[in-house]
PADOVO-271384 format. One line per field, with one value per atom (N, C-alpha, C): x, y, z; residue number from 1; atom name. Coordinates in Angstrom, 1 decimal, padded with zeros to 4 digits. Each point is the difference from the previous one (the first is absolute). Last residue first. Example, Ala and Ser with C-alpha at 12.3 -4.5 7.8 and 13.67 -1.06 7.14 Angstrom:
% residues 2
X <- [012.8 / 000.9 / -000.8 / 000.3 / -000.9 / 000.9] .
Y <- [-002.2 / 001.1 / 001.1 / -005.7 / 001.2 / 001.2] .
Z <- [007.1 / 000.0 / 000.8 / -000.1 / 000.0 / 000.0] .
nr <- [2 / 2 / 2 / 1 / 1 / 1] .
atom <- [N / CA / C / N / CA / C] .
***
This chain:
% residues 143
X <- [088.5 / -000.4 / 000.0 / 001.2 / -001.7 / -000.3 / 003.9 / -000.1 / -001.4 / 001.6 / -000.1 / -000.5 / 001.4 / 001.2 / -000.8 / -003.1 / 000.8 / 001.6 / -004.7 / -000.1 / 001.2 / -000.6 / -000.4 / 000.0 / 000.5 / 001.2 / -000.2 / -002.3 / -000.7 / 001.5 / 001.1 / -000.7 / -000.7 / 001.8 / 000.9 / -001.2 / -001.4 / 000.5 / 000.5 / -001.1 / -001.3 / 000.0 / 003.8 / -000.8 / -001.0 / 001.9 / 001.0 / -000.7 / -002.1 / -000.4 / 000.9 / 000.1 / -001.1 / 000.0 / 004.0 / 000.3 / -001.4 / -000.1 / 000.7 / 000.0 / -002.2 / -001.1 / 000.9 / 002.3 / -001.1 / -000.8 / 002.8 / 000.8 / -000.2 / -002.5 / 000.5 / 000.7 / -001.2 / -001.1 / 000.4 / 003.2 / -000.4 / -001.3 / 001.4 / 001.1 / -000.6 / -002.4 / -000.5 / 001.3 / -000.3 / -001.0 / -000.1 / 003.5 / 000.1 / -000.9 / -000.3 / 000.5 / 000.4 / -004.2 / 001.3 / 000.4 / -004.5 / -000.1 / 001.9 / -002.8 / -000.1 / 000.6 / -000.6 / 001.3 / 000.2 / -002.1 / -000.5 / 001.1 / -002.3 / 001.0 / -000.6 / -002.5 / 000.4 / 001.9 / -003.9 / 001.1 / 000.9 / -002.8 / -000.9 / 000.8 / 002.5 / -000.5 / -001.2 / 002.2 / 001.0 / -000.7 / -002.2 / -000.2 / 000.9 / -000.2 / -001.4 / 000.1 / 004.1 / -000.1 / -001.9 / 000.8 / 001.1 / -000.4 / -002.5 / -000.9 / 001.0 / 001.7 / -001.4 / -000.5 / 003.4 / 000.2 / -000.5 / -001.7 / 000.7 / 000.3 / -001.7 / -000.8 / 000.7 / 002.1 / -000.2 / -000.8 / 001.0 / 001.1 / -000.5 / -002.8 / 000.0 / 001.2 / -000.7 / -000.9 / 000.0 / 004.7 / -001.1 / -000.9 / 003.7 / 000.1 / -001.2 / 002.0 / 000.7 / -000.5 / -000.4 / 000.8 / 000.2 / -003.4 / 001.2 / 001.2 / -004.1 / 000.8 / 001.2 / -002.7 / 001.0 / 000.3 / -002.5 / 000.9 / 001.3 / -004.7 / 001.1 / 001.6 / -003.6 / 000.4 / 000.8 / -001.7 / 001.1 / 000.1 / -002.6 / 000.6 / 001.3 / -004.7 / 000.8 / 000.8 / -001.5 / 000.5 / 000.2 / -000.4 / -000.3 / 000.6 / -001.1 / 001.5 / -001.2 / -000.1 / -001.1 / 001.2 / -000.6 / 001.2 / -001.6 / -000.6 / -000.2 / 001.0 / -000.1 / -000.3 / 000.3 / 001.2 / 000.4 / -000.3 / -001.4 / -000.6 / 000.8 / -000.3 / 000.6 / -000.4 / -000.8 / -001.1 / 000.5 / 003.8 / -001.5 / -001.4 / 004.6 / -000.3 / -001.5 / 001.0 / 000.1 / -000.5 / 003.4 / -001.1 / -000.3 / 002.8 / 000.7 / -001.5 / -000.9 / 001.1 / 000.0 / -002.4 / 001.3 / 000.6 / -004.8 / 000.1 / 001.6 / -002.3 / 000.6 / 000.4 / -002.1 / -000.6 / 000.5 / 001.9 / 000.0 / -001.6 / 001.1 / -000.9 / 000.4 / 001.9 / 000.0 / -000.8 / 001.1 / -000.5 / 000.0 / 002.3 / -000.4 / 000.0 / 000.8 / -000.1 / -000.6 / -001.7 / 001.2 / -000.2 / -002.7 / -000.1 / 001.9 / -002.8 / 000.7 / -000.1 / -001.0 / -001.1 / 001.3 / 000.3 / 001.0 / -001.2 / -001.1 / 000.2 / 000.4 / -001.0 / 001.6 / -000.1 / -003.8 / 000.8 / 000.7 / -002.6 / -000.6 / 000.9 / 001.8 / -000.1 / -001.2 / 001.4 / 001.8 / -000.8 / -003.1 / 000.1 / 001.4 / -001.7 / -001.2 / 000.7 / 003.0 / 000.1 / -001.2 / 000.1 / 001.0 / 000.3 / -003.4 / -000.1 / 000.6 / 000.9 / -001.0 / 000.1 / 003.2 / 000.3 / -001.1 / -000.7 / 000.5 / 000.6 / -000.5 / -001.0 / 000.8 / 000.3 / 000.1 / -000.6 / 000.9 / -000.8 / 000.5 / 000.4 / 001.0 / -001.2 / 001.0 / -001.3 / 000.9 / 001.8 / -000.3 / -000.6 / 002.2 / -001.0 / 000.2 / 003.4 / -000.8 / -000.8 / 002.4 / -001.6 / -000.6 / 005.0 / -000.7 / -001.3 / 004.2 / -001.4 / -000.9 / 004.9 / -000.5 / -001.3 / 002.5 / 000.2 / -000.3 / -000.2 / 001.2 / 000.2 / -004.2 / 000.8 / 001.4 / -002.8 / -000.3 / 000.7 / 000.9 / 000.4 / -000.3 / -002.0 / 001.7 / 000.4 / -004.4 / 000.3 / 001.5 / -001.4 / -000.2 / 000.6 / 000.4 / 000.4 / -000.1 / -003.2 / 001.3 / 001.1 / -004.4 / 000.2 / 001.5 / -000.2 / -000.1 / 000.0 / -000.3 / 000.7 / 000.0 / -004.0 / 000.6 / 001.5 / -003.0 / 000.4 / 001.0 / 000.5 / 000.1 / -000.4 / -001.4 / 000.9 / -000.3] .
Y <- [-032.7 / 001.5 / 000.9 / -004.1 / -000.1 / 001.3 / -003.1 / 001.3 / 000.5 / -004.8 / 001.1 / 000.6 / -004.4 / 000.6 / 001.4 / -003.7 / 000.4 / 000.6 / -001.2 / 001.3 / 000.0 / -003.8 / 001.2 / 001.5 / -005.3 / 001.3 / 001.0 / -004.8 / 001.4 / 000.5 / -004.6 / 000.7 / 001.0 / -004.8 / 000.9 / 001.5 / -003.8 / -001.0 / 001.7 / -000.8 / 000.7 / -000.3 / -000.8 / 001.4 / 000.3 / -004.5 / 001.0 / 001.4 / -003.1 / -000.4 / 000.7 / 000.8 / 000.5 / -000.4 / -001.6 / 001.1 / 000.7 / -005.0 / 000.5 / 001.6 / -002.0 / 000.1 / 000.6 / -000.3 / 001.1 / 000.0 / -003.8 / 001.4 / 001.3 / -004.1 / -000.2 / 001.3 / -000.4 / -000.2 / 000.2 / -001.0 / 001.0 / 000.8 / -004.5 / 000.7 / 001.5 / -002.8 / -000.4 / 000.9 / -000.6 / 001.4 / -000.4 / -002.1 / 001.2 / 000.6 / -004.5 / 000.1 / 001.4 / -001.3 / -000.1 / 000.0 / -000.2 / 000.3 / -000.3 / 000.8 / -001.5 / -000.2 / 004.5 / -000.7 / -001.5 / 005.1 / -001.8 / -000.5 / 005.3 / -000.9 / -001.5 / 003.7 / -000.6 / -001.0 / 002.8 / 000.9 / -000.6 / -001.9 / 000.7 / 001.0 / -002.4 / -001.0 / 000.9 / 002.1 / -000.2 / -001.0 / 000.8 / 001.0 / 000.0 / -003.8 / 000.4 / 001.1 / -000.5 / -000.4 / -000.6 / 003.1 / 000.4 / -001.1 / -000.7 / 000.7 / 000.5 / -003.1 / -001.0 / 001.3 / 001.5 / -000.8 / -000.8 / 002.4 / 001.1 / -000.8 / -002.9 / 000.6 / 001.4 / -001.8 / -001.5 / 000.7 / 002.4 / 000.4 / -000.8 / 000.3 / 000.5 / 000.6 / -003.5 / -000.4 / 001.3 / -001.2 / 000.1 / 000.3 / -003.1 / 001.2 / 000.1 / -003.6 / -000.1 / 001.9 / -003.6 / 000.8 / 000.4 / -003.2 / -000.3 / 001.0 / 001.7 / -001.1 / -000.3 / 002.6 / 000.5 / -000.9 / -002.1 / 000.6 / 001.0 / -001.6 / -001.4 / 000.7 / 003.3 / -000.3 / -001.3 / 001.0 / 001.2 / 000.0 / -002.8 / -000.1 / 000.8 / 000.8 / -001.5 / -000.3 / 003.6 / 000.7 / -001.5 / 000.9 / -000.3 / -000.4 / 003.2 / -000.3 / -000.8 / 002.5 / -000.6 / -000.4 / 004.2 / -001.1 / -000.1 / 002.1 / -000.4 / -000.8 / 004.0 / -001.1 / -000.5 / 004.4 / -001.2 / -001.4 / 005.1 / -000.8 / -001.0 / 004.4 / 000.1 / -001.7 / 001.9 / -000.8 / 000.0 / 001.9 / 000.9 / -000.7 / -002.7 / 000.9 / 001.0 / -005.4 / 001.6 / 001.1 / -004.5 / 000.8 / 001.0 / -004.0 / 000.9 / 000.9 / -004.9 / 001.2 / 000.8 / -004.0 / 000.0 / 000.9 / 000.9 / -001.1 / -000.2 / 003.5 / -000.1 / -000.2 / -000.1 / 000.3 / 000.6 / -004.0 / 001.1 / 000.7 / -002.9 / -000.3 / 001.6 / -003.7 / 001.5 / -000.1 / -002.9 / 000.0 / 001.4 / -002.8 / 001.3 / -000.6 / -003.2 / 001.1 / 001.4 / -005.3 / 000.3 / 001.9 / -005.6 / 001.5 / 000.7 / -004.0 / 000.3 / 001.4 / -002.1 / -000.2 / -000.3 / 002.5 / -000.6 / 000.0 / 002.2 / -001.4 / -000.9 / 004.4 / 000.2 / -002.0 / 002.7 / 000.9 / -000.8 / -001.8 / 000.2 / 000.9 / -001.8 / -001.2 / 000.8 / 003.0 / -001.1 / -000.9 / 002.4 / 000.7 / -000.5 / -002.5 / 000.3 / 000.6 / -000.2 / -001.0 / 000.1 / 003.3 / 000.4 / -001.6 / -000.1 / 001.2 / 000.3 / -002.8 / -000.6 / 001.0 / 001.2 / -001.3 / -000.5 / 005.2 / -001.3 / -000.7 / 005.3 / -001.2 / -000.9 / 005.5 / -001.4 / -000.8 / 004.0 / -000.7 / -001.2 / 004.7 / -001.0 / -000.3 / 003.3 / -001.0 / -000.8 / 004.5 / -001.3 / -000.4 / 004.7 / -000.8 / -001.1 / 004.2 / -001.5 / 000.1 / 003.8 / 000.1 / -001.0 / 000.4 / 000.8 / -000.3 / -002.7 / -000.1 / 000.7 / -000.9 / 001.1 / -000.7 / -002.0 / -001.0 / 001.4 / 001.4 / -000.2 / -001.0 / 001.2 / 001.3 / -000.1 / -004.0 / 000.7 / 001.3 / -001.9 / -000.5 / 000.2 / 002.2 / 000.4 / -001.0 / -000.7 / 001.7 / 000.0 / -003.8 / -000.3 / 001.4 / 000.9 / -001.2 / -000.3 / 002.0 / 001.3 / -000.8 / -002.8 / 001.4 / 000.9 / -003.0 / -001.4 / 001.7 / 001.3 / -000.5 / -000.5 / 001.2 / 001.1 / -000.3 / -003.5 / 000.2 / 001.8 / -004.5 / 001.3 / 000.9 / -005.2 / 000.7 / 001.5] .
Z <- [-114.5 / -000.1 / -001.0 / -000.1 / -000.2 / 001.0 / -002.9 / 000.9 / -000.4 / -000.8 / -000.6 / 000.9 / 001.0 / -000.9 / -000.7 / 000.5 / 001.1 / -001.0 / -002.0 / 001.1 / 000.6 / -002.5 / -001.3 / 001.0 / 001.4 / 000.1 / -000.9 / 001.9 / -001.1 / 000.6 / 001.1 / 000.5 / -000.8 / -001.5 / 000.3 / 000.7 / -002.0 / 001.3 / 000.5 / -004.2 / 000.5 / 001.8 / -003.7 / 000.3 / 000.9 / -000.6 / 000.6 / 000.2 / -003.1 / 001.5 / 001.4 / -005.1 / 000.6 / 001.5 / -002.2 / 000.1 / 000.4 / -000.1 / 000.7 / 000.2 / -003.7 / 001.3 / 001.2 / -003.7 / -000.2 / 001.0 / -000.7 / 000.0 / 000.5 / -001.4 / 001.5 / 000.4 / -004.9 / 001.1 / 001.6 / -003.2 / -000.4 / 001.0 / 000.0 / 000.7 / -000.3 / -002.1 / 001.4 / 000.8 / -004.7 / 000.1 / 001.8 / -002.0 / -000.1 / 000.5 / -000.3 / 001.4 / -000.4 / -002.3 / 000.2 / 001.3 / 000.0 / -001.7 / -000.4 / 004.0 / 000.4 / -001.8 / 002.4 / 000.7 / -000.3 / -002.2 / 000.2 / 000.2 / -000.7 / 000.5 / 000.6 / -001.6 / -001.0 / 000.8 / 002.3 / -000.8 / -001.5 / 003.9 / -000.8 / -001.2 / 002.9 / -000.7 / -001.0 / 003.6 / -001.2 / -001.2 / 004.2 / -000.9 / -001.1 / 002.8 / -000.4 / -001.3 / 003.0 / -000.6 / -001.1 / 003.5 / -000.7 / -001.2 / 004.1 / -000.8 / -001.4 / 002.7 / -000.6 / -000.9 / 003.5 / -001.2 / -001.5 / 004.0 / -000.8 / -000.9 / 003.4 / -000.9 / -000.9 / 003.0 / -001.2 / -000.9 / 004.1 / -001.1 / -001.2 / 003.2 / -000.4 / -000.9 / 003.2 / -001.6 / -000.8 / 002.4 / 000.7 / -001.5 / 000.9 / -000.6 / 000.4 / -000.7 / 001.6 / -000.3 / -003.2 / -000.2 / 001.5 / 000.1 / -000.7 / -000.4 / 001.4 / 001.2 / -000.2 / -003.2 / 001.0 / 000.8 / -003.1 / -000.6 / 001.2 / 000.9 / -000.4 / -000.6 / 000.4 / 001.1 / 000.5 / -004.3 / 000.4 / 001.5 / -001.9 / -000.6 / 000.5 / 001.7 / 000.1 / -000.5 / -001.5 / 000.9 / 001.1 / -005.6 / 001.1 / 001.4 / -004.7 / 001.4 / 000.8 / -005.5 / 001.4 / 000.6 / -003.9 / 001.1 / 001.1 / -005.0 / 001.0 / 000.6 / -004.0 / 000.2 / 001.4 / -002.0 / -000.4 / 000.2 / -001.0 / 000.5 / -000.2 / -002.1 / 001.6 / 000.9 / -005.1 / 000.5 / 001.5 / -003.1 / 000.1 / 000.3 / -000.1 / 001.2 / 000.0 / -001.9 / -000.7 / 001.3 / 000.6 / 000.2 / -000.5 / -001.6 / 000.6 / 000.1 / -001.4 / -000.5 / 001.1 / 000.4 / -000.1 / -000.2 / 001.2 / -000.5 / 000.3 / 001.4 / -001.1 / -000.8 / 004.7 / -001.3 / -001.5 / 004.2 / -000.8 / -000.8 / 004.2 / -000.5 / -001.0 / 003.9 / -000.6 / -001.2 / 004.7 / -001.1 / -000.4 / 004.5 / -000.7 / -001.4 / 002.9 / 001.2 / -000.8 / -001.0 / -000.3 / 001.2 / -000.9 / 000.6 / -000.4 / -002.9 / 001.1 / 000.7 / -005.3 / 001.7 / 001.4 / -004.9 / 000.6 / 001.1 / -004.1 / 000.0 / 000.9 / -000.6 / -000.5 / -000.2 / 001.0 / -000.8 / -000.3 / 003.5 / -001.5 / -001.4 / 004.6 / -001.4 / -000.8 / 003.1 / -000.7 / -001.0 / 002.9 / -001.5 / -000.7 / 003.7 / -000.5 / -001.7 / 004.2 / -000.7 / -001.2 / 002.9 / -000.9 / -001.2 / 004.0 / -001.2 / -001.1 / 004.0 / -001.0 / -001.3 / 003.4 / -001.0 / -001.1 / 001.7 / 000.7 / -001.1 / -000.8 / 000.4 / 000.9 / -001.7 / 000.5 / 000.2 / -003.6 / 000.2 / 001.2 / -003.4 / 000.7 / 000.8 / -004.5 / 001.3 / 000.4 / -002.6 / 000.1 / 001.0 / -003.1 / 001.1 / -000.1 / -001.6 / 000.3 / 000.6 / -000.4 / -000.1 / -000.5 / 000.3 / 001.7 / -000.6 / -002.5 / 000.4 / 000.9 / -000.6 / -000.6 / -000.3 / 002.9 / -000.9 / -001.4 / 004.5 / -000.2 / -001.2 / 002.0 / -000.5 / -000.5 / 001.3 / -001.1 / -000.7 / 004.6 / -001.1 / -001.1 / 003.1 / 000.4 / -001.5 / 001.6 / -001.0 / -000.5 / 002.5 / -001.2 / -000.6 / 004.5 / -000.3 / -001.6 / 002.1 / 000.1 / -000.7 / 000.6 / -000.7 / -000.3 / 003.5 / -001.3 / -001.4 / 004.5 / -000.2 / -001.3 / 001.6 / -000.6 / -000.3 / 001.3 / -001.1 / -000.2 / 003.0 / 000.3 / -001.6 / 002.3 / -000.9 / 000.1] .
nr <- [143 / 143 / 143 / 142 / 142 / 142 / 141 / 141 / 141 / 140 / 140 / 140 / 139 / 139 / 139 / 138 / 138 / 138 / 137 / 137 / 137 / 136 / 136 / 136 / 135 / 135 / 135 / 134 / 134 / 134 / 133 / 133 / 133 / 132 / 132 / 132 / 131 / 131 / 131 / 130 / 130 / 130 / 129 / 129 / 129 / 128 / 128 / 128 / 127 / 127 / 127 / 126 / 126 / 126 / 125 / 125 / 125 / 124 / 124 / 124 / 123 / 123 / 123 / 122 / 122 / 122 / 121 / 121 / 121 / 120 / 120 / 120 / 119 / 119 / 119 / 118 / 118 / 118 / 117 / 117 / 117 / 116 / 116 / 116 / 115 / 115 / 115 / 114 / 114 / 114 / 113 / 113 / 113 / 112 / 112 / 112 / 111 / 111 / 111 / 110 / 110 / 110 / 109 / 109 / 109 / 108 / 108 / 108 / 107 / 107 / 107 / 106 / 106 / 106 / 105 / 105 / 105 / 104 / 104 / 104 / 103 / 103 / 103 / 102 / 102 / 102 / 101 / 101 / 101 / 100 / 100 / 100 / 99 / 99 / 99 / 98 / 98 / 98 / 97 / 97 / 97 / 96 / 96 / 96 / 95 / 95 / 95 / 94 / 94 / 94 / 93 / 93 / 93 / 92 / 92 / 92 / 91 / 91 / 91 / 90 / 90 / 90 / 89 / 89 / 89 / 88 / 88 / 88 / 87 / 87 / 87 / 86 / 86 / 86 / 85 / 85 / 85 / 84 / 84 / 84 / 83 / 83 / 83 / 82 / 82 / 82 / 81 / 81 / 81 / 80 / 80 / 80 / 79 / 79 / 79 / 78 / 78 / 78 / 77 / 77 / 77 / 76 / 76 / 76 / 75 / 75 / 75 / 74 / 74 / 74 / 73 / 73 / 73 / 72 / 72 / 72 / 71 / 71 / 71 / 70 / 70 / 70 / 69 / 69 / 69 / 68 / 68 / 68 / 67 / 67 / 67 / 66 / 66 / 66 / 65 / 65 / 65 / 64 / 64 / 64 / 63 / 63 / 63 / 62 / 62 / 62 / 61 / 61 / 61 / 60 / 60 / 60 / 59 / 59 / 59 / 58 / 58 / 58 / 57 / 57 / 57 / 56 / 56 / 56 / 55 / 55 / 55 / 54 / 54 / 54 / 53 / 53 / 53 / 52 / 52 / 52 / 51 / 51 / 51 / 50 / 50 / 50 / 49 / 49 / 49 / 48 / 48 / 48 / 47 / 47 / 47 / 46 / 46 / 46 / 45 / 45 / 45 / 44 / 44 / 44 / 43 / 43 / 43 / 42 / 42 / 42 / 41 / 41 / 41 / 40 / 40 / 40 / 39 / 39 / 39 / 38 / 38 / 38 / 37 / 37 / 37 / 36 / 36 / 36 / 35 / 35 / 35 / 34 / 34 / 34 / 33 / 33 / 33 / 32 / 32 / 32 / 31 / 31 / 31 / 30 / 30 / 30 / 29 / 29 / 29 / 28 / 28 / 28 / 27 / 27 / 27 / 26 / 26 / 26 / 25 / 25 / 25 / 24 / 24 / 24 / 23 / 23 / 23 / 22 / 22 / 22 / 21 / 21 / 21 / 20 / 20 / 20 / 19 / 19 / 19 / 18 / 18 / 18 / 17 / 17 / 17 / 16 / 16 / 16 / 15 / 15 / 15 / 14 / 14 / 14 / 13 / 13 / 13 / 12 / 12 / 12 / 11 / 11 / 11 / 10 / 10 / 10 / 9 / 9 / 9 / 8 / 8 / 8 / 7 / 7 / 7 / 6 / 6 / 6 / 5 / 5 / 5 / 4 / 4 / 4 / 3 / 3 / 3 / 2 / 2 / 2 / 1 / 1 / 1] .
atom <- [N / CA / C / N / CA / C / N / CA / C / N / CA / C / N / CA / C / N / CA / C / N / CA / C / N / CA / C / N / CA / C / N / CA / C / N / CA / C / N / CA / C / N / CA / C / N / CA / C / N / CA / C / N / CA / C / N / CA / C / N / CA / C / N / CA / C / N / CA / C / N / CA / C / N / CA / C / N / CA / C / N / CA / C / N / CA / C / N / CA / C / N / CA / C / N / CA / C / N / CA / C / N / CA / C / N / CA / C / N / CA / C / N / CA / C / N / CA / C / N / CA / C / N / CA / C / N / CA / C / N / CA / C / N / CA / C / N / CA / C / N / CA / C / N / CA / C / N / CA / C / N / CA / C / N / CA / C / N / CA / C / N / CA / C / N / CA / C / N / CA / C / N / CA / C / N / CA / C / N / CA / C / N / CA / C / N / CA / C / N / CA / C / N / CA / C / N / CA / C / N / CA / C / N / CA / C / N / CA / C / N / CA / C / N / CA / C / N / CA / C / N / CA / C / N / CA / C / N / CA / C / N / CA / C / N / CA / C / N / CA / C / N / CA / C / N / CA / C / N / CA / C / N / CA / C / N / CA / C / N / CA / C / N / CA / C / N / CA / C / N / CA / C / N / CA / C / N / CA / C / N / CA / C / N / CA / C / N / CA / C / N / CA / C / N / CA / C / N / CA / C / N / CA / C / N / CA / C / N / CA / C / N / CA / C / N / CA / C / N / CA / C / N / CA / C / N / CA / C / N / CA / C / N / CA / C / N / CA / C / N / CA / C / N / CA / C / N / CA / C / N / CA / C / N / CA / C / N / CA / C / N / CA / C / N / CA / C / N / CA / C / N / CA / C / N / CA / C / N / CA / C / N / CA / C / N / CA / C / N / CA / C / N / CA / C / N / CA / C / N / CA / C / N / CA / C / N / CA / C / N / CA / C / N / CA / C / N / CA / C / N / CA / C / N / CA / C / N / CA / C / N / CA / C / N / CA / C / N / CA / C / N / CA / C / N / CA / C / N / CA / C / N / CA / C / N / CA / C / N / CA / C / N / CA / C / N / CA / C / N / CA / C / N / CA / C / N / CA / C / N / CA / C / N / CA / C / N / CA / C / N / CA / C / N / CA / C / N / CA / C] .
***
């Protein structure tokens, strides 16, 4: 994994959800690994592709602590995952990491079919942005 990538990448999204001086931990593991913290956290003994881990608990993140809490990916998972979509690991992974962060954000796709359209919506319009190139330099006269 490419982190300066993964970095510029998360920034972009952060900047665009208004978050520039978020932080968060991001963490890869495997099937074992991710399975380990599914059934100690969440209950669920299976391996899943992304875990988020608010420090906010459910509410909406208090920004003056800049700290939203942890995304784990596991990268057996996201590699099952791009086959199947036909998409390379590093797009699965944008997506693993979009959705992670929405979750730390208080978005829950498993709660309605509103908050999941709502959700999907959001991950779509971050996942367009950060696909689309930097253009903050082009178009300005740089003599």
């Amino acid at each position: 994994m490419d982190r300066a990538r993964i970095k510029k990448r998360i920034g972009k999204v952060l900047r665009g959800l208004g978050y520039p001086d978020a932080e968060l931990s991001l963490v890869f593991t495997d099937d074992e690994g991710i399975t380990e913290l599914n059934r100690r956290y969440l209950k669920r003994d299976k391996p899943t592709n992304v875990l988020a881990f608010p420090m906010a608990g459910s509410e909406q993140p208090n920004v003056e602590t800049s700290m939203l809490g942890d995304i784990v990916i596991s990268l057996d998972a996201a590699l099952r995952d791009a086959q199947e979509c036909g998409e390379s690991l590093e797009e699965t992974v944008d997506s693993l990491l979009v959705h992670g962060l929405l979750h730390l954000l208080g978005y829950d796709h498993e709660g309605s079919r509103q908050e999941a359209r709502r959700m999907a919506k959001e991950e779509k319009r971050l996942l367009d942005m950060i696909a689309r190139p930097d253009t903050a330099m082009s178009g300005l006269d740089k003599g």
